[in-house]
C-alpha positions, -999 to 999 in steps of 0.1 A, spaced: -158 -86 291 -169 -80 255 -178 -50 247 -192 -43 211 -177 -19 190 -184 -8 150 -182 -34 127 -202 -53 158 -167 -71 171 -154 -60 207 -112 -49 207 -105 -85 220 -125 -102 191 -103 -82 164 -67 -85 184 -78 -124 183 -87 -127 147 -60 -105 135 -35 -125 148 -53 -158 136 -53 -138 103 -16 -136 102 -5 -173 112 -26 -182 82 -10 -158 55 27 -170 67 44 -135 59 65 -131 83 86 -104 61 59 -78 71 70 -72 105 105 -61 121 88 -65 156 56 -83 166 40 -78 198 29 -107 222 -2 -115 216 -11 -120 252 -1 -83 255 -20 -71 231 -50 -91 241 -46 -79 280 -49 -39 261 -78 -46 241 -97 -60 272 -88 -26 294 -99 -9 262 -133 -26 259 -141 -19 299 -135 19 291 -157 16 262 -182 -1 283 -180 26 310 -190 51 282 -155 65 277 -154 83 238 -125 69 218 -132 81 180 -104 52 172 -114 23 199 -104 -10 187 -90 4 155 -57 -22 147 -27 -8 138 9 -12 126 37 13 128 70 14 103 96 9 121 112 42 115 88 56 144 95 51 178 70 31 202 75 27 234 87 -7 242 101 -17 211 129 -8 188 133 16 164 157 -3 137 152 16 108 159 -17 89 187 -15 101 196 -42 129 233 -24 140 215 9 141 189 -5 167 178 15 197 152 12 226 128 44 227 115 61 261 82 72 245 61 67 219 61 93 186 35 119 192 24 105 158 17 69 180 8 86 212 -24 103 195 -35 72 181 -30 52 210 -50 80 228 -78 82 206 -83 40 215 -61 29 188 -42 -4 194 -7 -13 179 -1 -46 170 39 -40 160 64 -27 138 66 -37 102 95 -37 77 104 -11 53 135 -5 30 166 6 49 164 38 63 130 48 46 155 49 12 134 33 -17 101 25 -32 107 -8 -38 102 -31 -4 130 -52 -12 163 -34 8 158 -48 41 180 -70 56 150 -83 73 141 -100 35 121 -82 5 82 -76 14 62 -95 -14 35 -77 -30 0 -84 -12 -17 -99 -44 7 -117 -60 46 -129 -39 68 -128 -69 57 -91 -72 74 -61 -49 51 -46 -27 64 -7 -34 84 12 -5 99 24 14 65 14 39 68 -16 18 54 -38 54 26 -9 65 11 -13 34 9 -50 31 -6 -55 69 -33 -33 60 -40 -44 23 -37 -84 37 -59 -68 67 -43 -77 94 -45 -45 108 -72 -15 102 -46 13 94 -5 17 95 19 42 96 42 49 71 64 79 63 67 98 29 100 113 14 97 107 -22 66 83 -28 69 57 -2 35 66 14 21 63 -17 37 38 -41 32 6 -21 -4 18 -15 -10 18 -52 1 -17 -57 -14 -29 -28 -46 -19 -36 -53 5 -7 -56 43 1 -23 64 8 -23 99 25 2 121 23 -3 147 46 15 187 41 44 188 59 44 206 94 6 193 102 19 159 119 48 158 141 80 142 129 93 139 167 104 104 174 108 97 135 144 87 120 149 112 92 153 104 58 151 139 44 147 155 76 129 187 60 105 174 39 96 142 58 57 136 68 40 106 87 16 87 63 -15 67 68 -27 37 49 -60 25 51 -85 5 31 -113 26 36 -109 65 30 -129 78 59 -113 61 86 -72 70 71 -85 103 76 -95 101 105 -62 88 117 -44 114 104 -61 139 115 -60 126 149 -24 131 148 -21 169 138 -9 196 161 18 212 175 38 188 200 64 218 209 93 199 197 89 197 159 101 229 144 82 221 114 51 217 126 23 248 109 -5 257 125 -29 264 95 -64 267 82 -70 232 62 -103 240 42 -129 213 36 -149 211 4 -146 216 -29 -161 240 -56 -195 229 -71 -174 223 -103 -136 219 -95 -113 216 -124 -89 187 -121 -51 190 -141 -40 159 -161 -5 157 -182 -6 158 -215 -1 125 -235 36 129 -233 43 125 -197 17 94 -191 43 71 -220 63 42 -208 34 31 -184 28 -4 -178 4 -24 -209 -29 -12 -197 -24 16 -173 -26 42 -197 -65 32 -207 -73 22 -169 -61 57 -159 -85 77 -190 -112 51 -169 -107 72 -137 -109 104 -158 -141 94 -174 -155 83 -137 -147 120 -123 -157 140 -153 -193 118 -149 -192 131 -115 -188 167 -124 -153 174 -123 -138 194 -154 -106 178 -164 -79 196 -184 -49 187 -201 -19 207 -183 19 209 -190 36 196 -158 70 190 -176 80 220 -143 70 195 -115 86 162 -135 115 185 -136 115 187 -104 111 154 -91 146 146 -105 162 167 -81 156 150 -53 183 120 -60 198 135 -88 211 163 -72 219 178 -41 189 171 -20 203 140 -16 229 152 10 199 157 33 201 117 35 238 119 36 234 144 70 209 119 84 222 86 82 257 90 66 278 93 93 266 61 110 267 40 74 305 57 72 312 44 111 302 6 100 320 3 62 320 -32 71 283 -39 77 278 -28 43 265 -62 24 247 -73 60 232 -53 81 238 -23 60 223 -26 20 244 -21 -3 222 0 -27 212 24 3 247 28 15 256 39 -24 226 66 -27 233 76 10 271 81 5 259 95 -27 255 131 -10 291 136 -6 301 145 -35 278 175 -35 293 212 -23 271 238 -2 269 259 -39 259 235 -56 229 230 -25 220 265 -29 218 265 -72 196 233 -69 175 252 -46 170 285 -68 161 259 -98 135 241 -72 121 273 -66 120 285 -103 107 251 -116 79 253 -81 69 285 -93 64 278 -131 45 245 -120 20 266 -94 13 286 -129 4 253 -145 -26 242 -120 -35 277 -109 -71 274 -113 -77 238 -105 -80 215 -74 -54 190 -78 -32 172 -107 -43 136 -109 -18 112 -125 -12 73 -122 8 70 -84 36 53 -103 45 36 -139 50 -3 -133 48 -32 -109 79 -48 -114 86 -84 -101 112 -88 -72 135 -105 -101 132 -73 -124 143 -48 -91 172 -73 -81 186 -75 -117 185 -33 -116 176 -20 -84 186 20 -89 170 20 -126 140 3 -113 135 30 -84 139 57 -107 108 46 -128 86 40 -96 89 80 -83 79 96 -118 49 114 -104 58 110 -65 91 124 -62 82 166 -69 52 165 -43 76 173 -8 102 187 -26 75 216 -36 58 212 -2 22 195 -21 -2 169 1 -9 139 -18 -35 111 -21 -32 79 -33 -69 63 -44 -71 25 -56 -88 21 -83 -90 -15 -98 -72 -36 -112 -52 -42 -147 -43 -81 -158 -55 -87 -124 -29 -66 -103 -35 -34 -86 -39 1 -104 -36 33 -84 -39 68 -92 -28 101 -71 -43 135 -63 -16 160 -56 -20 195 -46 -4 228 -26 1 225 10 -35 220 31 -55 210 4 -59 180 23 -93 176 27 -99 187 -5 -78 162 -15 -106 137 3 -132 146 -12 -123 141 -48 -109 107 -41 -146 98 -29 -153 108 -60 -130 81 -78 -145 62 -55 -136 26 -38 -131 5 -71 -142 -30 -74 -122 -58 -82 -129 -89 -106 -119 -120 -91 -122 -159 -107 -134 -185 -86 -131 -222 -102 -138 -243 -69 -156 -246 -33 -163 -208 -37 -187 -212 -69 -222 -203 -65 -239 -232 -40 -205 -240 -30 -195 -246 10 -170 -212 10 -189 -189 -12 -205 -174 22 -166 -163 23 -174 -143 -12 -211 -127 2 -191 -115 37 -165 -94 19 -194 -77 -1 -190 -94 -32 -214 -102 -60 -222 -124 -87 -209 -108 -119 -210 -138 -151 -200 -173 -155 -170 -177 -178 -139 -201 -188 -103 -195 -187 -81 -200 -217 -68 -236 -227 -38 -229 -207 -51 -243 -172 -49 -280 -157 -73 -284 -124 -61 -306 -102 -84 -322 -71 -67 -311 -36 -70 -333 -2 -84 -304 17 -113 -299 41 -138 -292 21 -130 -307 -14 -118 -277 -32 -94 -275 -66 -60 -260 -76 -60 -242 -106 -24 -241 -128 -13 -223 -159 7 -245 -180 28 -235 -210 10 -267 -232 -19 -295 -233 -40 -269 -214 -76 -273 -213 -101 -248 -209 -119 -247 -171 -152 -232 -163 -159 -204 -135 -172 -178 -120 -163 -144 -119 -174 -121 -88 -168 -86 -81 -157 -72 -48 -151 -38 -34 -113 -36 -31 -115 -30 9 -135 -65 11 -106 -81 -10 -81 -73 9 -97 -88 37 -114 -121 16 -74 -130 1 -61 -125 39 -84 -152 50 -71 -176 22 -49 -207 38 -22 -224 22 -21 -235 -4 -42 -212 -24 -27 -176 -37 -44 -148 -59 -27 -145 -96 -34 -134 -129 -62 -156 -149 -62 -152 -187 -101 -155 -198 -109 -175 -229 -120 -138 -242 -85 -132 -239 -89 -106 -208 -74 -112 -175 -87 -111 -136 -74 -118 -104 -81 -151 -93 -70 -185 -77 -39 -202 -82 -24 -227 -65 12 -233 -51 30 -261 -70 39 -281 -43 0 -289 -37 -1 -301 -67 24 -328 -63 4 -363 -68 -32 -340 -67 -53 -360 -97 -58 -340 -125 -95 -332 -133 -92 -313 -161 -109 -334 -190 -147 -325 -164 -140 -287 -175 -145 -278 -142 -151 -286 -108 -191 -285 -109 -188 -309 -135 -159 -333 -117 -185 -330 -84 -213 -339 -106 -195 -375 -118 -184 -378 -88 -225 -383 -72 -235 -399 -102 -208 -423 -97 -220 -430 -57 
C-alpha cells in the first residue's frame, strides 16, 4: 500500500529514497548505528495503512535521526563511546513522542564523545565532515544529527545542547537549531553531560516543522525532576526590540561574517524590528564559566568515574581531549562550586538588566568554520572560539534559536536568537522574520540552463540568478559520466577563466539538491572573476586522472558546441 502523505510521497517512498540518498553521499561517519532497511521499510508500510484508515499523526512519515546519547529501543546508547555501550529497555520519552506522533527513526548518528565539544571531530567512530565542504568540521557535539538533516537524509534529528552543540553544527550546516528551556523536554533516557542544564535539541531544515517536533516532545514524563510545567507565550509585540553587542564583542569573526551578520540586522529592522546596541560583556562573562571553572565538575560527576575505571582506553575508545576536560573537574573543591555560582548569579542578573526591554539578543551562533586540520593542530583553543556566544545561554537558563542565513565565501553563516526561559515561540517568530536565506551556487556543466540535470536545479526551488565566469584559476576537465558532464578544478597557475551560471536556492532545497549529488562531484568555494565567491562544483581529484582538459572552449557550452559542429 501507498498511501500519500505531504510533500505527495507515502512513508515507504521516503524510507526508500532516504536510504538511496545515503549510499550515494558515502558518509558513513554520520551514523554510530543504522537501522536495517528492511526494518524500517516494514514500519513505514504499517504507518501508511494507519494513515490510510484515517488515523491523525501530525508527524507521519516525518524521517528522523537520533544522537546517540539518547536511548532507542533496540539499539545502543554509546555515547561515542564504544566501552561505555549499553542496550536500552525503552525508548527516551524524547523518542517515544515522536515515534507516537508517526515519526520514523532511521538510526543513531555520531557526535563527539560524551556530548563534550563543538567540534564533530572526538569520536572514535572518525570526525564528521562538514555537509558543504569535507575538509571542513561540521560543529558538535550533534556533529552527525546535523549533517543527516542538512545532507537530507532524514527530515529532522535529535541532538542535545550543553554549551552550543544544538546550535553550532546547525550554523555551519546550514540548517535551523532549537534550543529549547530547560525542564520543557524530558532528559529521561539521555547520558548527561551537564546533567542540570542539559535539553534535547531539534534540527530541521525548515522552521515550522523543528517546532513542531519539539513541541511534540514537551511534558512532564514523571521521571525528570527538571521538567517545568509553564506558560510558553506565542507572539511577539507589534514592534519588539531586538539586543545586539556592541562592536567590541562581534571582533575576531571570520573575513566576512561581521558584514553578513549587519545583513541580517538590516533584513529584521526592514521588517519592523527595533535593534539596539547592548553591553553583553555580563553574559560573555558568563559563558567562560562553564569550562573554565567549576561547572565543569558536573561532567566530571557524569562520566568521570567510568573514564577513571578505563585509564587505559584513553587514546582508543576513550578521546584523549574529552578524558582531559572531563578529568578536568577534579581539581575543583565544593567552595570553589558554590563562589562560581554566586558570580553566575551576579553576572545573570547584571545581563537580565542589559536586555530588559527587548525580545531576544541576536548575535552570529559562533566565530569561525575551522578545517578538520586547524581543530587537530589545537583542539581545546579551537573549541573555545566556537562557544563565544553559545556557552552563557544554559548556564543562565535562556532558549536559543539558531536561523541559517546564507552563505559567506560560499560556506554557511548562521546567526542565534537567545532569550529567558519560555520565550520559545517567541523565539520562532522572529527567526521567520530572518527568514530561510537563499544560497548562490555556480553551475559550469550538465546543470546549465537547457542542460539534461538542470530539472535537478528547478526541483529544489532554485532560480536563474546571472551568467558569470570564474577567475583564471580553474582547468575543466571532460568526465566519462552518464550524461557528459565536467569537473571543475582550482589550480594554483595556467588557470583559465570558465563560464557559468549562477542560481540561487532556498537553503532547505540545497541541502537536499547537494545530497543528491554522486561521486565524484562535491560543493566548494568558487572565486568569481569579480573577485566574489559562491558555493559551487568541484570535482574530486581522482576523477580527474586522464579526464581531457577542455579548458581553452571557456566552458562547457562552448566545448559541447565544437563538439556538434565537429559531428
Amino acid at each position: 500500500m501507498s498511501t500519500r502523505m505531504s510533500g505527495g510521497l507515502s512513508a515507504v517512498e521516503k524510507v526508500q529514497q532516504a536510504y538511496e540518498r545515503m549510499a550515494a553521499a558515502d558518509r558513513p561517519e554520520v551514523w554510530i548505528a543504522l537501522r536495517d532497511r528492511a526494518d524500517v521499510l516494514a514500519e513505514a508500510r504499517a504507518l501508511d495503512t494507519r494513515v490510510a484508515a484515517g488515523e491523525f499523526l501530525p508527524l507521519a512519515g516525518v524521517l528522523a535521526a537520533v544522537k546517540d546519547n539518547i536511548d532507542v529501543a533496540g539499539l545502543s546508547t554509546t555515547a561515542g563511546c564504544p566501552a561505555f555501550a549499553y542496550a536500552p529497555e525503552q525508548d527516551a520519552p524524547s523518542v517515544a513522542r515522536l515515534r507516537a506522533a508517526g515519526a520514523i527513526v532511521l538510526g543513531k548518528t555520531n557526535l563527539d564523545q560524551f556530548a563534550t565539544g563543538l567540534v564533530g571531530t572526538r569520536s572514535p567512530y572518525g570526525a564528521v565532515r562538514n555537509a558543504w565542504q569535507p575538509d571542513r568540521i561540521s560543529g558538535g557535539s550533534s556533529s552527525g544529527s546535523a549533517v543527516a538533516v542538512a545532507l537530507s537524509f532524514v527530515d529532522i534529528a535529535l541532538g542535545t545542547d550543553t554549551a552550543g552543540s544544538g546550535r553550532v553544527p546547525a550554523a555551519l550546516n546550514g540548517i535551523y537549531g532549537i534550543k529549547p528551556s530547560i525542564g520543557l523536554v524530558p532528559t529521561t533516557g539521555v547520558v548527561p553531560a551537564c546533567w542540570s542544564i542539559d535539553v534535547v535539541t531539534v534540527f530541521a531544515r525548515d522552521l515550522g516543522l523543528g517546532r513542531l517536533a519539539a513541541e511534540t516532545m514537551e511534558g512532564a514524563d514523571g521521571v525528570d525532576p527538571l521538567i517545568r510545567i509553564a506558560d510558553v507565550p506565542a507572539g511577539l509585540e507589534p514592534s519588539p526590540r531586538v539586543a545586539i553587542p556592541t562592536p567590541e564583542h562581534l571582533e575576531g569573526l571570520a573575513p566576512g561574517w561581521a558584514e553578513a551578520f549587519r545583513g541580517v540586522v538590516d533584513r529584521l529592522a526592514a521588517s519592523g524590528v527595533e535593534v539596539v546596541e547592548l553591553g553583553s560583556a555580563p553574559l560573555l562573562e558568563a559563558a567562560a564559566l562553564l569550562y573554565g571553572g567549576a561547572f565543569v565538575a558536573e561532567r566530571t560527576a557524569a562520566v568521570g568515574d567510568f573514564i577513571r575505571e578505563h585509564q587505559g582506553l584513553i587514546g582508543g575508545d576513550i578521546d584523549p581531549t574529552v578524558a582531559t576536560i572531563v578529568g578536568g573537574g577534579e581539581e575543583f573543591t565544593a567552595v570553589d562550586a558554590f563562589r562560581d555560582r554566586e558570580r553566575l548569579r551576579r553576572l545573570g542578573l547584571a545581563g537580565a538588566r542589559a536586555l530588559a526591554g527587548t525580545a531576544a539578543l541576536l548575535t552570529p551562533t559562533t566565530t569561525w568554520h575551522p578545517t578538520l586540520a586547524e581543530v587537530a593542530s589545537d583542539p581545546i583553543g579551537a573549541n573555545t572560539r566556537m562557544g563565544r556566544y553559545t556557552n552563557f545561554a544554559n548556564l543562565l537558563d535562556y532558549a536559543s534559536l539558531a536561523v541559517p542565513a546564507g552563505t559567506v565565501g560560499g560556506f554557511p553563516f548562521g546567526v542565534m536568537l537567545t532569550a529567558p526561559a519560555f520565550s520559545d515561540r517567541r523565539l520562532a517568530e522572529l527567526g521567520r522574520r530572518i527568514g530561510d536565506a537563499e544560497i548562490d551556487i555556480l553551475v559550469v556543466g550538465a546543470h546549465l540552463t537547457g542542460q539534461p540535470l538542470n530539472h535537478q536545479l528547478v526541483a529544489a526551488g532554485g532560480r536563474f540568478s546571472r551568467a558569470v565566469r570564474t577567475a583564471d584559476s580553474y582547468r575543466l576537465h571532460a568526465l566519462p559520466t552518464v550524461p557528459p558532464k565536467p569537473g571543475l578544478r582550482r589550480v594554483e597557475s595556467d588557470g583559465s577563466a570558465i563560464a557559468g551560471e549562477v542560481w540561487t536556492l532556498p537553503a532547505h532545497g540545497f541541502g537536499a539538491f547537494v545530497a543528491a549529488l554522486p561521486q565524484p562531484m562535491a560543493i566548494g568555494r568558487v572565486v568569481l572573476e569579480d573577485g566574489t565567491a559562491v558555493a559551487g562544483f568541484l570535482a574530486e581529484p581522482v576523477a580527474l586522472e586522464g579526464a581531457p582538459d577542455i579548458s581553452a572552449h571557456g566552458g562547457w557550452l562552448a566545448y559541447l558546441g565544437r563538439d556538434r559542429s565537429a559531428e
